[in-house]
BAGUBA-389907 format. One record per residue (C-alpha): x, y, z. Coordinates in steps of 0.05 Angstrom, whole numbers, padded with zeros to 5 digits, always signed. Each point is the difference from the previous one (the first is absolute). Layout:
<pts>
XYZ...
</pts>
This chain:
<pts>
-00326+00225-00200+00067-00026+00016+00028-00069+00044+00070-00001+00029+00007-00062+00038+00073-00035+00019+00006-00068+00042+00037+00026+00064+00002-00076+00034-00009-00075-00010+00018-00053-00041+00028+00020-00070-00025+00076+00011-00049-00014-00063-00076-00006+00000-00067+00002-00046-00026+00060-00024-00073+00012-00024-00031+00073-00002-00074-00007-00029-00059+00053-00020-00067+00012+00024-00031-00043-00054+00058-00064+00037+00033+00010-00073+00068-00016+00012+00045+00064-00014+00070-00038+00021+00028-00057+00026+00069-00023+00010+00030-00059+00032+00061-00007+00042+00024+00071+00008+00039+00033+00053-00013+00069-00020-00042+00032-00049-00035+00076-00026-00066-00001-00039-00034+00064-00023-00065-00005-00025-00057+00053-00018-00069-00014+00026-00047+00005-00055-00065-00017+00047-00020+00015+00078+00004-00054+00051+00042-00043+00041+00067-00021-00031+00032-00057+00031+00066-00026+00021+00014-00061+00011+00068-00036+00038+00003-00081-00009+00044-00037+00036-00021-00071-00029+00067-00021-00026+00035-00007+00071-00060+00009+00054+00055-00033+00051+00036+00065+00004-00033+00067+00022+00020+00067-00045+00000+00074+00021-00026+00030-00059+00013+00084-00013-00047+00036-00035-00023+00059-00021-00063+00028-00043-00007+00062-00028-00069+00030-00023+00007+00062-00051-00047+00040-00015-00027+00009-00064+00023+00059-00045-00031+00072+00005+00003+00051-00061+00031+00056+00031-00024+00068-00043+00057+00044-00020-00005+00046+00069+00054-00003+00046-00027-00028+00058-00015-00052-00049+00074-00007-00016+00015+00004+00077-00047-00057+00014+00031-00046-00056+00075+00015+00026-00014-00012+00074-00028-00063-00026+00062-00023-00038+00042+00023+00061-00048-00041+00036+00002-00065-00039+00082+00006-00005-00003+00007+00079-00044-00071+00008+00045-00025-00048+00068+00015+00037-00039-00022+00060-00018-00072-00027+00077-00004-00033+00025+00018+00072-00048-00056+00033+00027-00055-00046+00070+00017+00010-00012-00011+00070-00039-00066-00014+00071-00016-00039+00038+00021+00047-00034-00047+00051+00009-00061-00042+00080+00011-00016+00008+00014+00071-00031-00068+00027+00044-00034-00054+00055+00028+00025-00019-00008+00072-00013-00077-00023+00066-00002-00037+00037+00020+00060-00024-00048+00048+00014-00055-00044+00070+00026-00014+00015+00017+00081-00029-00073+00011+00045-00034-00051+00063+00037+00021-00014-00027+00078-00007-00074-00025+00064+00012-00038+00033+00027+00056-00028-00052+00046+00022-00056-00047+00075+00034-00006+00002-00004+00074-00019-00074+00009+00043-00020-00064+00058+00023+00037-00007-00031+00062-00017-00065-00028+00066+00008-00039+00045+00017+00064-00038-00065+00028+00024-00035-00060+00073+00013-00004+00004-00002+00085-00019-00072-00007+00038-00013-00070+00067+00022+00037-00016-00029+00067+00053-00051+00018-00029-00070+00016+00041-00040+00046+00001-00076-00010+00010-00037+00060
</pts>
């Protein structure tokens, strides 16, 4: 059995981890992580558990990614062929679900760089117009400035 999970959203992109057994012994738990792979092997029948806390900053909502992945467990193949066959179309088939997951958290990745940049941008494009807006008023106040510092003042 196998957990790939990755924080896609919210707050500091980290949460709790807790995966427990059938008997509620706990198997892992982890604290504070954005991302995270655990394999484990099943050594009895019945419900495993997962479980995502959010305790730590309950103000902010998180989009969590995951993704579980139940093997099945190991077959003595006999020295026939079809034996052989079956064993290799199930290693093409495990390096196929593996690709697949790599792709899907690369695109997860992907996602989170591109809001940072996208957030990055905006703040940049924001800054730049304040600066530009504070140029402009800087140098009519000056032209103000030196209009009335050369104006001649008559006495009467």
């Amino acid at each position: 059995m196998a957990l790939t999970f990755e924080v896609v959203e919210g707050g500091f992109l980290d949460i709790d981890v807790l995966i427990s057994g059938p008997d509620n012994r706990v198997i892992y738990s982890g604290e504070r992580e954005s991302n995270g792979k655990y394999t484990f092997s099943a050594h009895m029948d019945g419900t495993y558990k997962y479980c995502f806390g959010n305790e730590m900053s309950s103000m902010t909502p998180k989009i969590v990614m995951f993704n579980m992945e139940v093997g099945e467990a190991p077959k003595n193949h006999e020295n026939d062929e079809q034996g052989q066959l079956e064993a290799m179309v199930g290693e093409l088939s495990q390096g196929l679900g593996v690709i697949k997951h790599e792709q899907e958290y690369m695109e997860v990745r992907e996602r989170i760089h591109r809001m940072i940049n996208d957030n990055t941008n905006s703040r940049v494009v924001w800054w730049s117009l304040f600066e530009a807006f504070l140029l402009v008023a800087m140098t009519f106040g000056q032209i103000y400035y030196l209009k009335r510092f050369f104006e001649v003042r008559r006495v009467i």
